[in-house]
C-alpha positions as CSV (number, residue, x, y, z in Angstrom):
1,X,89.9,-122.0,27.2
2,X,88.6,-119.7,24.2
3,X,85.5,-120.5,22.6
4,X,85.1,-120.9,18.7
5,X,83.1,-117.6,18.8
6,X,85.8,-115.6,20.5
7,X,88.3,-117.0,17.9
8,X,86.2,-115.5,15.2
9,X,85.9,-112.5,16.3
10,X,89.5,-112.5,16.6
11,X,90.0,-113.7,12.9
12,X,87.5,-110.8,12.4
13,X,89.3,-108.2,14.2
14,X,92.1,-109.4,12.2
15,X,90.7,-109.1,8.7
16,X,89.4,-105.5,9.8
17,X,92.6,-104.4,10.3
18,X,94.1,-105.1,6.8
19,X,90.6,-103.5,5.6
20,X,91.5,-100.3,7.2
21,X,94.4,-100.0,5.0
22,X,94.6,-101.4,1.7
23,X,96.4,-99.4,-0.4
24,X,95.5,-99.0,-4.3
25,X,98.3,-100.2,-6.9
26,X,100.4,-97.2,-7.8
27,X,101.5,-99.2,-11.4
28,X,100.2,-97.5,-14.3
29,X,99.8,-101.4,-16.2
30,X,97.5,-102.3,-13.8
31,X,95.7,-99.1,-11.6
32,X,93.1,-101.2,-10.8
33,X,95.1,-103.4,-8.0
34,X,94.4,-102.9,-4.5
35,X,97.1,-104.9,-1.9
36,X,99.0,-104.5,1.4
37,X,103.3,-104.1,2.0
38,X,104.7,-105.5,4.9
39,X,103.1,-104.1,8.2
40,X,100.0,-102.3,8.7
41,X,101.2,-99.6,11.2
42,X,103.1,-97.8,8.9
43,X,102.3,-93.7,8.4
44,X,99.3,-93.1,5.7
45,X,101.6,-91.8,3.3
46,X,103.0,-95.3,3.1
47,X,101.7,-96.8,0.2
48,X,104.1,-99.7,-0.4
49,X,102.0,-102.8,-1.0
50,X,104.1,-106.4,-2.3
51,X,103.1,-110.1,-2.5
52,X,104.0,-110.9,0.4
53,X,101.6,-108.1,2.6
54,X,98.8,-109.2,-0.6
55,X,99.3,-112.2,-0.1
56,X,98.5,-112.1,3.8
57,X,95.5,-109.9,3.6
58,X,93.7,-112.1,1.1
59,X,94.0,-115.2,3.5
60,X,92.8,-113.3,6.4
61,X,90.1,-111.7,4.6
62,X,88.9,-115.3,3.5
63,X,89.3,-117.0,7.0
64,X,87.0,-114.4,7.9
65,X,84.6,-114.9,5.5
66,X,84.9,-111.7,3.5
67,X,84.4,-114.1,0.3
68,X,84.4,-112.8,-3.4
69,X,83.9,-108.9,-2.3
70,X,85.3,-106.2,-4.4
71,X,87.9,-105.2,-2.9
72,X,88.9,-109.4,-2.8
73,X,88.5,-109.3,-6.5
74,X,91.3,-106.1,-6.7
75,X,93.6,-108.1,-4.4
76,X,93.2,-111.5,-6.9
77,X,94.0,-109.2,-9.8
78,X,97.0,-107.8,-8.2
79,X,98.8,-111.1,-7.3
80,X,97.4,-112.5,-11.2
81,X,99.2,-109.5,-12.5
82,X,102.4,-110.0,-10.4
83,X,102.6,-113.6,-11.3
84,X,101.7,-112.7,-15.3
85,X,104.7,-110.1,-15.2
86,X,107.2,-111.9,-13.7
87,X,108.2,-113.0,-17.4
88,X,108.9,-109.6,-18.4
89,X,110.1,-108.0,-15.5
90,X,113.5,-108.3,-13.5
91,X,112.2,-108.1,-9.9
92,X,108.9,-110.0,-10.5
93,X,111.0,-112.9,-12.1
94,X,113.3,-112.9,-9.4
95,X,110.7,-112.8,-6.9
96,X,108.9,-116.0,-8.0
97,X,111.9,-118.1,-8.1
98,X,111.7,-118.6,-4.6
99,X,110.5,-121.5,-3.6
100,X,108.8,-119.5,0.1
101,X,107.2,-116.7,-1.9
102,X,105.5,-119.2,-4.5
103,X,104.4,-121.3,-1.6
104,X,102.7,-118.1,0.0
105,X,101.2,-117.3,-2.9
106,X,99.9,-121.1,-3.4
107,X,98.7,-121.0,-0.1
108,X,96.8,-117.5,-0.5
109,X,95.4,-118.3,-3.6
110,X,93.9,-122.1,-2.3
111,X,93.0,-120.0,0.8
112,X,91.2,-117.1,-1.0
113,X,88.9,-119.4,-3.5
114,X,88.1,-116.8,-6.0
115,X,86.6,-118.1,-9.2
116,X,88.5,-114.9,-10.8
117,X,92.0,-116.6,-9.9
118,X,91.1,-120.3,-10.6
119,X,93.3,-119.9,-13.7
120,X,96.9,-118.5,-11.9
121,X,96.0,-120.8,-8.8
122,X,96.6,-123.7,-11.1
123,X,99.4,-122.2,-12.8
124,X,101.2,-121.1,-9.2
125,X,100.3,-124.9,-8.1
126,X,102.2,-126.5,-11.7
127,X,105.1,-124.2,-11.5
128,X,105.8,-125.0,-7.4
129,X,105.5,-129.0,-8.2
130,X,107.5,-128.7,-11.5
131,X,110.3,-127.2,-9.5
132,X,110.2,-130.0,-7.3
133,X,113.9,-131.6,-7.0
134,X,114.7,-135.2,-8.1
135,X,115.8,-136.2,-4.4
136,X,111.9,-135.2,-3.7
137,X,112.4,-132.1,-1.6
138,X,112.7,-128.3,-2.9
139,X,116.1,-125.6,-3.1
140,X,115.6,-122.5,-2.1
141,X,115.0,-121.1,-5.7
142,X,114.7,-122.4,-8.9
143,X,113.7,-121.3,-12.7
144,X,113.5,-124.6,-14.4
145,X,115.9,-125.1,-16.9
146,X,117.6,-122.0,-16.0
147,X,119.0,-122.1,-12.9
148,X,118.5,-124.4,-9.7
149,X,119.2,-124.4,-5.7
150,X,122.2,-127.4,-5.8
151,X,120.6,-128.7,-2.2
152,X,118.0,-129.9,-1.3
153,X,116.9,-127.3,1.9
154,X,114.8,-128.4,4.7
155,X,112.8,-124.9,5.5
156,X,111.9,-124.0,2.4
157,X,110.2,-127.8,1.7
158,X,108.4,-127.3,4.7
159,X,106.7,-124.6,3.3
160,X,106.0,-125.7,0.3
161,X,104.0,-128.8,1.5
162,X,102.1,-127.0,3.8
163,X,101.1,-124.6,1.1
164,X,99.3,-127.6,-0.1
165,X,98.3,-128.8,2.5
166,X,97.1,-126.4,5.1
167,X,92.9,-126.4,5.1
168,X,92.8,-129.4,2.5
169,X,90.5,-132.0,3.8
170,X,91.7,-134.6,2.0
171,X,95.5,-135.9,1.5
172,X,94.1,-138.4,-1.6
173,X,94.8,-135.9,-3.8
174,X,98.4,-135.0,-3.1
175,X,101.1,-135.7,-5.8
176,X,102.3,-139.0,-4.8
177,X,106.0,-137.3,-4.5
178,X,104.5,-135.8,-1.5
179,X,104.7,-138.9,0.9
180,X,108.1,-139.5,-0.4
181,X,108.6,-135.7,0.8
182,X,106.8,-135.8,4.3
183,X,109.3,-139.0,4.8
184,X,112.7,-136.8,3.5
185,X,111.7,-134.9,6.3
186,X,110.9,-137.3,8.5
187,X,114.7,-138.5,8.0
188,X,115.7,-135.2,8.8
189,X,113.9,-134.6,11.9
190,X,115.2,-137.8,13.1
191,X,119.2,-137.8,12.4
192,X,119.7,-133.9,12.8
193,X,120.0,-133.4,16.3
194,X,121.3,-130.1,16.2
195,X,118.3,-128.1,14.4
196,X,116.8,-124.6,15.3
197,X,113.4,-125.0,16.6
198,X,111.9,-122.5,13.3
199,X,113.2,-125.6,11.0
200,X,111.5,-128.3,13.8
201,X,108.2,-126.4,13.7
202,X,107.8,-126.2,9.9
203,X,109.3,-129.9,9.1
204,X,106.9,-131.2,12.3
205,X,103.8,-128.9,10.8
206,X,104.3,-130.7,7.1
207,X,105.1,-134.0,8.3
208,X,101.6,-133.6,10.1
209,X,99.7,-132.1,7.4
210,X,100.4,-134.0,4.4
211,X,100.6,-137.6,6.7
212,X,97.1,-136.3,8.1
213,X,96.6,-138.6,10.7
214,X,99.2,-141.1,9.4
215,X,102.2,-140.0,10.8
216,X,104.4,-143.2,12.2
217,X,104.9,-143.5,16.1
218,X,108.4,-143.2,15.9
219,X,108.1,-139.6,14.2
220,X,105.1,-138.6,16.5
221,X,106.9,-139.4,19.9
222,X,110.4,-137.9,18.5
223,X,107.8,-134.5,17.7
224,X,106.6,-134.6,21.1
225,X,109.8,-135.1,22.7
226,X,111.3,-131.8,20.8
227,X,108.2,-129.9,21.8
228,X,108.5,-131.0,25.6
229,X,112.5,-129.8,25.2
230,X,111.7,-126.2,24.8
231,X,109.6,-123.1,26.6
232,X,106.8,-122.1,24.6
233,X,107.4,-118.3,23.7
234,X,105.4,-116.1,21.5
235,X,108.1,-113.8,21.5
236,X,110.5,-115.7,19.2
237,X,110.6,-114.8,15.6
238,X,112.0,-117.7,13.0
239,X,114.0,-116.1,10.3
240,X,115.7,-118.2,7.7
241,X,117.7,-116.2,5.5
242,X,119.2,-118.0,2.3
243,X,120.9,-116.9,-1.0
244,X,119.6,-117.2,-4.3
245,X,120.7,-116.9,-8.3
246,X,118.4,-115.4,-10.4
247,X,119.1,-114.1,-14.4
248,X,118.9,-110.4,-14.9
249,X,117.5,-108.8,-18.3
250,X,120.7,-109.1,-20.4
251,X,121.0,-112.4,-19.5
252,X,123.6,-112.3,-16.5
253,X,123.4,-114.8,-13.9
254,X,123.8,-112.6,-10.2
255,X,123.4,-113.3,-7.3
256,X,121.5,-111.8,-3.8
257,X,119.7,-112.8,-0.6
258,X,116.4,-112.8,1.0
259,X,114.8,-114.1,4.4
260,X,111.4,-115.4,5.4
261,X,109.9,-114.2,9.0
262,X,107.7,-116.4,11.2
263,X,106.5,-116.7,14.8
264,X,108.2,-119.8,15.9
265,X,105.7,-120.8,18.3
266,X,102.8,-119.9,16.0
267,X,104.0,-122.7,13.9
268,X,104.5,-125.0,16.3
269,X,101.5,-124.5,17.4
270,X,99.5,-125.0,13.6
271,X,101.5,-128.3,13.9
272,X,99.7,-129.2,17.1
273,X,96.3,-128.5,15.4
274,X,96.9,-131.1,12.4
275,X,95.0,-133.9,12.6
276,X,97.2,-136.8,14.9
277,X,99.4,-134.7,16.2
278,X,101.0,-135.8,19.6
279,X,99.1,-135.3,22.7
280,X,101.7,-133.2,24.2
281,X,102.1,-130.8,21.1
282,X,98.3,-130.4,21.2
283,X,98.4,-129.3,24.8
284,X,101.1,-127.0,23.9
285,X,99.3,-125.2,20.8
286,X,96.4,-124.6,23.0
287,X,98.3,-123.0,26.3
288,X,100.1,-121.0,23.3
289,X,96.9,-120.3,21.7
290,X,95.3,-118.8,25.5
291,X,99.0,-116.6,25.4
292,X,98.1,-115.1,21.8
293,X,94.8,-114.1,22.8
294,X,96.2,-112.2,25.8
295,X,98.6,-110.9,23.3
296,X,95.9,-109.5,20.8
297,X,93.9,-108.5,23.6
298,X,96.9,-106.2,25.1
299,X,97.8,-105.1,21.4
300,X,94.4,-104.3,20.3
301,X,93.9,-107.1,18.0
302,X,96.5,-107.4,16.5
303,X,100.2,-109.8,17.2
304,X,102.8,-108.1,18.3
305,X,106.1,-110.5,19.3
306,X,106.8,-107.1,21.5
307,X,106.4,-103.5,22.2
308,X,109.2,-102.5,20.1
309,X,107.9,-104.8,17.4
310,X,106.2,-103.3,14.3
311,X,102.6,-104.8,13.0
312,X,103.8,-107.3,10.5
313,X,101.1,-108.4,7.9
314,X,102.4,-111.5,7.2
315,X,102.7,-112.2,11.3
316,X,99.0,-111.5,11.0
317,X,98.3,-113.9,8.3
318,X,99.9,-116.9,10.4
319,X,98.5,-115.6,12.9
320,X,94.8,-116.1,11.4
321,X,95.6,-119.6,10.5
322,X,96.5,-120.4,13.8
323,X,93.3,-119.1,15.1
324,X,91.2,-121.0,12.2
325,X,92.7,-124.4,12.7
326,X,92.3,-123.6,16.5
327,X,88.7,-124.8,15.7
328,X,89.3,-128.6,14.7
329,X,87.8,-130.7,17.6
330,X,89.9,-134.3,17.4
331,X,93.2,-134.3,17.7
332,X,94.8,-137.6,17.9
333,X,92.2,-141.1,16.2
334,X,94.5,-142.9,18.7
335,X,91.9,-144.1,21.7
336,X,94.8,-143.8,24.3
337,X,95.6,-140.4,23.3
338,X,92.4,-138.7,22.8
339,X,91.1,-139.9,26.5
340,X,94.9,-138.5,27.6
341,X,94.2,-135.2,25.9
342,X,90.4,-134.9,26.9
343,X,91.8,-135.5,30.8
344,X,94.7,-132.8,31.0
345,X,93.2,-130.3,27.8
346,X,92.4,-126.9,29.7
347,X,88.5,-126.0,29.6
348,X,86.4,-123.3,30.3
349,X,85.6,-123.5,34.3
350,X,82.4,-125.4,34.7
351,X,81.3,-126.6,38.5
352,X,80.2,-130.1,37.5
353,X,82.2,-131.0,35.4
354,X,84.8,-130.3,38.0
355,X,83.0,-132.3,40.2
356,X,81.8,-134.6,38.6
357,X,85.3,-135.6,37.2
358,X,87.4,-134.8,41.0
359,X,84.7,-137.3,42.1
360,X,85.7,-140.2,39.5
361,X,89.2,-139.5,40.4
362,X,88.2,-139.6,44.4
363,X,86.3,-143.0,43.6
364,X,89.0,-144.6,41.9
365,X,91.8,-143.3,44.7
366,X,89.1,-144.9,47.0
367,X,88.9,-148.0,45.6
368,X,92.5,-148.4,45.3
369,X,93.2,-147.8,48.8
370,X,90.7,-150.3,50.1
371,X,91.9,-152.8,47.7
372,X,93.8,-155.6,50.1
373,X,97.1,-158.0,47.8
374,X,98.5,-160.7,50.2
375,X,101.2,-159.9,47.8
376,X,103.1,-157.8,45.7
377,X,102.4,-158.2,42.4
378,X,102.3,-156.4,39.4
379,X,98.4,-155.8,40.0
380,X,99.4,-154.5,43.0
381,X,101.6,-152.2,41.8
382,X,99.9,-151.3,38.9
383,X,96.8,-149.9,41.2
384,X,98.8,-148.1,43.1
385,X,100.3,-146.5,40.3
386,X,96.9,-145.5,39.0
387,X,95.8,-144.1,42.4
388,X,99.3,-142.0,42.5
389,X,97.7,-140.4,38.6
390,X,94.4,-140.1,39.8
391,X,95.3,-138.3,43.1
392,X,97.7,-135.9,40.8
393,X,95.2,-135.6,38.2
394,X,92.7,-134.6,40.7
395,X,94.9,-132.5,42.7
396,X,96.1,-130.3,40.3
397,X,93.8,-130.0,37.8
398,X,90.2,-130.4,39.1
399,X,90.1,-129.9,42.8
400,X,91.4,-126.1,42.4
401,X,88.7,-125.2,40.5
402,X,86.2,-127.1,41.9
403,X,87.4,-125.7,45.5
404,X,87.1,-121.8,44.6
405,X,83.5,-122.4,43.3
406,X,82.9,-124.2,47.3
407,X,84.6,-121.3,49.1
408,X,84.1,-118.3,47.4
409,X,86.7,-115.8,48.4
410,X,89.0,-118.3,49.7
411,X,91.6,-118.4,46.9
């Protein structure tokens, strides 16, 4: 099992890598901008830097605790001016009508905590809830009063909450719309039973985040049961591609398309890190978290899906928030749960614990063997069920490791 130490100096890896190539704005409004484009292997001549790329580097520089450096405070100026010009500007305005790129810039902003930004972060956060639909969900664009997404869209809701909600401690605050969202989706999850798993892993990750512990039963065991239903595998990449209206400079409504990229399992995997998330999806995040390690340890730090995959920034960016909420310690306030987790969680090797816990499991298989019923009865029953988990329990996970650490060089 990684250590919280080994995950920082991941996060910090991380961060170092979008250090080693910021690129300078190349805008004569504002020279003074410094941001990334969308991967970080590209040549050196490459100086192509967008919201999306800023946006990622600013959230993995403050995960690793870069704070309110300069070259943070270039990086805040350039999303500010973005966001300022998107009134006067074609692209900028049709950027920020999309309901993913506000909620990435939400989320970076929350994420980055610059006093210097305080004033866009709460202008980002007004404009994303004002565009919030009347059915309580959000389209996948929208200006307000201008033109709107007609449907209410699953994905791009998901998003939005957890650009709230990601690394808030406290749900009190929320919009009450939000609960009425989380349950939308809830409803969604529930009757759909045909959804791709990118769509299951961002409506599960919301659902989680803004219920924060609260999350019904009925939701919780229907999560678990779609994250039991499928292979983890880092190699999948989620893309949702959707089309959009936007107004051009003479006033023309047109039309065009745009997509939004993310690891599949990485998000399942921040859902299994939200407070009360189901047992099973916590086990699952955390064998998916030991693969990404192996994964930035063969790529040199940083996530690659493949070999033939470029260095995505934004990859990197879920990538560090994975890593971050990899750090929380209780998953699930349910008794039941917690002891399940603490039982089949993997851990770093350690010979008493082993031992001590193979020889709690012996005790009990003991016990239960020696235990005499003139009858059968469902005590009966009952204890030899228990001795059945305990001898599985004590079989597979602990005795292994407790046996190699006996007989060296037996394996």
């Amino acid at each position: 099992m990684i250590t919280e130490q080994e995950i920082n100096v991941f996060i910090d890896g991380l961060a170092r890598k979008f250090e080693n190539r910021p690129h300078a704005s190349d805008d004569s409004e504002f020279p003074d901008g410094e941001g990334w484009g969308q991967f970080l292997d590209g040549p050196p001549q490459q100086k192509q830097i967008g919201p999306y790329g800023t946006c990622a580097g600013l959230t993995v520089r403050a995960l690793a605790g870069r704070g309110a450096d300069q070259l943070a405070e270039h990086v805040g100026g350039m999303l500010q001016f973005w966001w300022e010009r998107r009134q006067k500007k074609e692209e900028d305005r049709k950027l920020f009508e999309q309901t993913t790129r506000v909620a990435v810039l939400l989320l970076a902003l929350r994420v980055g905590g610059l006093k210097s930004t305080d004033a866009i972060l709460s202008q980002v956060r007004e404009f994303l809830l004002s565009t919030l639909r009347p059915d309580k969900m959000w389209g996948d664009y929208t200006i307000p009063g201008v033109v709107q997404d007609p449907s209410p869209r699953l994905f791009p809701t998901s998003i939005a909450l957890l650009s709230f909600a990601l690394f808030s401690q406290d749900n009190s605050s929320f919009p009450s719309e939000f609960a009425s969202c989380a349950d939308k989706l809830e409803e969604r999850l529930l009757g759909a039973k045909d959804l791709p798993l990118l769509h299951i892993a961002a409506a599960s990750a919301a659902i989680l985040a803004v219920k924060n512990g609260s999350a019904s039963k009925k939701i919780r065991k229907h999560i678990s049961k779609l994250a039991y239903a499928t292979q983890p595998a880092l190699t999948e990449l989620g893309v949702y591609f959707y089309d959009l209206e936007f107004v051009k400079e003479d006033g023309k409504h047109d039309y065009g398309r745009d997509y939004f990229i993310v690891p599949t399992e990485i998000l399942l995997g921040i859902a299994g890190f939200q407070r009360g998330a189901p047992t099973y999806l916590r086990l699952r995040a955390e064998s998916s978290l030991n693969a990404l390690v192996k994964n930035l340890r063969g790529f040199d730090g940083f996530y690659r899906p493949d070999n033939e995959q470029r260095v995505s920034s934004v990859n990197q960016s879920w990538v560090a928030m994975y890593l971050a909420l990899a750090k929380n310690k209780y998953p699930n306030r349910i008794i039941v749960g917690r002891l399940m987790f603490w039982l089949l969680r993997q851990r770093p090797d350690n010979f008493w614990t082993d031992a001590l816990l193979l020889l709690l499991c012996s005790g009990g298989i003991l016990l239960a063997s020696v235990t005499n019923f003139p009858v059968i009865s469902a005590g009966s029953i009952t204890i030899k069920i228990a001795a059945a988990c305990l001898a599985f329990i004590a079989g597979r996970l602990y005795a292994p490791t407790f046996l190699k650490k006996v007989f060296v060089g037996r394996e």
